[in-house]
C-alpha positions in Angstrom: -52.1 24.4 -98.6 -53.3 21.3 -97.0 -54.3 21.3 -93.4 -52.9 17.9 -91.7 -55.3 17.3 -89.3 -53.8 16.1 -85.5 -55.0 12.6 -84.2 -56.0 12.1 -80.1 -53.8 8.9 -79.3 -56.2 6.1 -79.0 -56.2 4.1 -75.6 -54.2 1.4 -76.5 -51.2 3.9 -77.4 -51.9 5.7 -73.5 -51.7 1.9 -72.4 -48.2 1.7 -74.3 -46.9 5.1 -73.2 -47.2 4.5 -69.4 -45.1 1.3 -69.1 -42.3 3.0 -70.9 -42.5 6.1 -68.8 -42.1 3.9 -65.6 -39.6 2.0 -67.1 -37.4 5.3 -67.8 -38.3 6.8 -64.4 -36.7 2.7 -63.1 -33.7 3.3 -65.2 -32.9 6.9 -63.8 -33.4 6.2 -60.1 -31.1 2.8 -60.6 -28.4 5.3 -62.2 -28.8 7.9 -59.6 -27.9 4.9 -56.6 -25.2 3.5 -58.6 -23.9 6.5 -58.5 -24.5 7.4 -55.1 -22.7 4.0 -54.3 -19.4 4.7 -56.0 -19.4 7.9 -54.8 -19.6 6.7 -51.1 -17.0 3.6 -52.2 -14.7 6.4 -53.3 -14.6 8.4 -50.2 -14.2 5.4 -47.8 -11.5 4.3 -49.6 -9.8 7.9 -49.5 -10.4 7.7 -45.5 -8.7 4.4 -45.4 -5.6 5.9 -46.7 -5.5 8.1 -44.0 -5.9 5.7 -41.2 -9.6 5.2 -41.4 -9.2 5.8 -37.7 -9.8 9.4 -37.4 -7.3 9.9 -34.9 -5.4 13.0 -34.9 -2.4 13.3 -36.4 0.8 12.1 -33.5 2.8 14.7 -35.2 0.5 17.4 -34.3 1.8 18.5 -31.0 0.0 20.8 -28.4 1.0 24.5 -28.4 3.6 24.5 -25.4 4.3 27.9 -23.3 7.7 28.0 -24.0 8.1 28.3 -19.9 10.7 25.7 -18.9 9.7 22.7 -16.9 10.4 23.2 -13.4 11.5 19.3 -11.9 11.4 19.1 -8.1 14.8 16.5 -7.2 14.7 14.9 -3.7 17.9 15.4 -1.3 19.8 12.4 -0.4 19.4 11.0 2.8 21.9 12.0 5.2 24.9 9.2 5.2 24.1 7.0 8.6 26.5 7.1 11.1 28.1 4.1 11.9 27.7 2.5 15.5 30.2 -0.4 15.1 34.0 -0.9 14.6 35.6 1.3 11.4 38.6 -0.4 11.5 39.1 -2.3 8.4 37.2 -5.9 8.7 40.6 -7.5 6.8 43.0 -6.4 9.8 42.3 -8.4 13.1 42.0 -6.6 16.4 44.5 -5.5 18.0 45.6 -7.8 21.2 46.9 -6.9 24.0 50.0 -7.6 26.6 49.8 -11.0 27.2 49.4 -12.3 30.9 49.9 -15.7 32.6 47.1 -18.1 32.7 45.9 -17.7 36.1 46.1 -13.7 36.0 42.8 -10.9 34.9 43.4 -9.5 31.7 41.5 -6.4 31.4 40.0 -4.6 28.2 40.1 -1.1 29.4 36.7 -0.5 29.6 35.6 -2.0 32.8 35.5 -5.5 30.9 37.3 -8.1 32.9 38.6 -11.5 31.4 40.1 -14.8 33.6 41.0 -18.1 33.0 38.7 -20.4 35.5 40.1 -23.6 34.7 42.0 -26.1 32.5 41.5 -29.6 32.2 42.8 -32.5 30.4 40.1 -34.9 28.9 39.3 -37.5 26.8 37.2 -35.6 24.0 33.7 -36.5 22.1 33.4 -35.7 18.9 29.8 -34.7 18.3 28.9 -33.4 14.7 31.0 -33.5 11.0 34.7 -32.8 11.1 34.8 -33.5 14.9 37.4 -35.9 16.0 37.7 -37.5 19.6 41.0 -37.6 21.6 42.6 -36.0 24.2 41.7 -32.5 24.4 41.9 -29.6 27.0 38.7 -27.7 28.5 38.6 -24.3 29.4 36.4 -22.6 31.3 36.5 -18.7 31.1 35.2 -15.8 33.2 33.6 -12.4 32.0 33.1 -9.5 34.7 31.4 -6.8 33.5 32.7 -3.5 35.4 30.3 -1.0 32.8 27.5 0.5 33.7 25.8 -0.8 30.5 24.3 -4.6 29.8 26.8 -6.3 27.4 26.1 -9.1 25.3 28.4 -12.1 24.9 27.0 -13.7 22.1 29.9 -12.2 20.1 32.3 -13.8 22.4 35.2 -15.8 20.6 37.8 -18.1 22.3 40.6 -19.8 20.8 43.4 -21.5 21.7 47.0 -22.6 20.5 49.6 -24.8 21.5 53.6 -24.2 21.9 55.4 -21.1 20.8 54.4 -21.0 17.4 51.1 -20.7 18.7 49.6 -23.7 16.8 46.2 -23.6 16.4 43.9 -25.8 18.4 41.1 -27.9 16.6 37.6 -26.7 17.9 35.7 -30.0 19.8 32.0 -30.4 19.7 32.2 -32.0 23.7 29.1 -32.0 25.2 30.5 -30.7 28.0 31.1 -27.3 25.7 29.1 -24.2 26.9 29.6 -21.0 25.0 28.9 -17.5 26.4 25.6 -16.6 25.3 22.8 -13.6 26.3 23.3 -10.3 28.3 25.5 -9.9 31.3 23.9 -7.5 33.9 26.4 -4.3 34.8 28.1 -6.1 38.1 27.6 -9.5 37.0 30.1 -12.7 35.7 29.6 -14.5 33.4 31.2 -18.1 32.7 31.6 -19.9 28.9 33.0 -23.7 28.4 35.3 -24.4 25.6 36.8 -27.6 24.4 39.5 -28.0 22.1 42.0 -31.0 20.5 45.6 -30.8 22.2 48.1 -33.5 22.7 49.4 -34.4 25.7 53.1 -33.5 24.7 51.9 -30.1 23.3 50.4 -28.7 26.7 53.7 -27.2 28.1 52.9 -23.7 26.9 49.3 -22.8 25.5 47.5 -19.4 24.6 44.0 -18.7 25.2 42.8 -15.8 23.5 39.5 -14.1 24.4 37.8 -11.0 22.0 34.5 -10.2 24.2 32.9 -8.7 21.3 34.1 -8.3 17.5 36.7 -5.3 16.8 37.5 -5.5 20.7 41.3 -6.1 22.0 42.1 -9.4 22.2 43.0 -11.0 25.4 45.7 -13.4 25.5 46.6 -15.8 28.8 49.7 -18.0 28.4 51.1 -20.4 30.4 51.4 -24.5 31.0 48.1 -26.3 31.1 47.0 -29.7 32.6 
């Protein structure tokens, strides 16, 4: 039986051996990352299929009592009470026995209504639509008999011609003066009107008077200038 006898490497076979070793180790740890690297590609991708977000899920709801919601409604305001006419605003007001021109026509109320004056003139015409001509100018009288301040910037005067009660044109004269302001309990107060009226239509005229809207008309009839 032969005996083989074992050989120590030499030192050029160490010198051989070590690079190789290194180069395995090289190879191994490059495997391990590459692997790593997918692994962590992989599981990004997964996330971004859910979202990548991390945000909870909307459908995911928090646990509710099961108490119902108790809302608190406001009551309505109460409904205003209203401080003017309720008549309806389509019907005029109602007017009153007529009296001759130079007579009071009273409201009622302690309001107190007179014809000053009537004159024939020859008319301006002072603004758009305005035409001049003869035209007749009326000066009326308020008396208030309240016990209360009453405006008369809601004071309305008109005036028509012959029994069909033609309507008179409106004249911008400068010698108009509407009612305007407060009239003191006690007090008179005076407004100037000026309207288009041919001289062959003064034998009978109407001056109607409202002191205030949704008030009784006033009506004075009569021959004028």
């Amino acid at each position: 039986m032969e005996v083989q006898e074992r050989r120590a490497p030499s030192d050029g076979e160490l010198e051989e051996t070590a690079p190789r070793r290194r180069r395995r180790l090289l190879v191994a740890v490059g495997a391990a990352v590459l692997v790593a690297v997918v692994a962590l590609v992989w599981v990004l991708s997964t996330r971004g299929d859910d979202g990548g977000s991390g945000a909870a899920d909307p459908s995911a709801a928090a646990p509710t009592s099961g108490a119902p919601v108790q809302e608190t409604i406001a009551p309505l305001p109460p409904t205003p009470t209203p401080t003017g006419p309720t008549e309806d605003v389509d019907q005029p007001p109602a007017a009153l026995p007529e009296v001759p021109i130079d007579a009071p026509a009273a409201v009622g109320n302690g309001i107190v209504a007179t014809i000053g004056s009537i004159e024939a003139i020859e008319g301006t015409a002072v603004g758009p639509g305005n035409i001049a001509g003869p035209a007749l100018r009326v000066t009326v009288r308020i008396e208030n008999g309240t016990a209360e301040d009453v405006s008369l910037d809601g004071v309305a005067v008109n005036m028509y011609s012959g029994a069909e009660r033609t309507p008179a044109s409106p004249l911008g004269d400068p010698s108009q003066a509407p009612f305007t302001g407060m009239l003191a309990p006690g007090a008179t107060g005076e407004g100037v009107y000026v309207f288009r009226v041919p001289a062959e239509a003064r034998d009978l005229v109407t001056v109607e008077v409202g002191y205030q809207a949704g008030a009784p008309l006033l009506l004075f009839t009569g021959p004028a200038a």
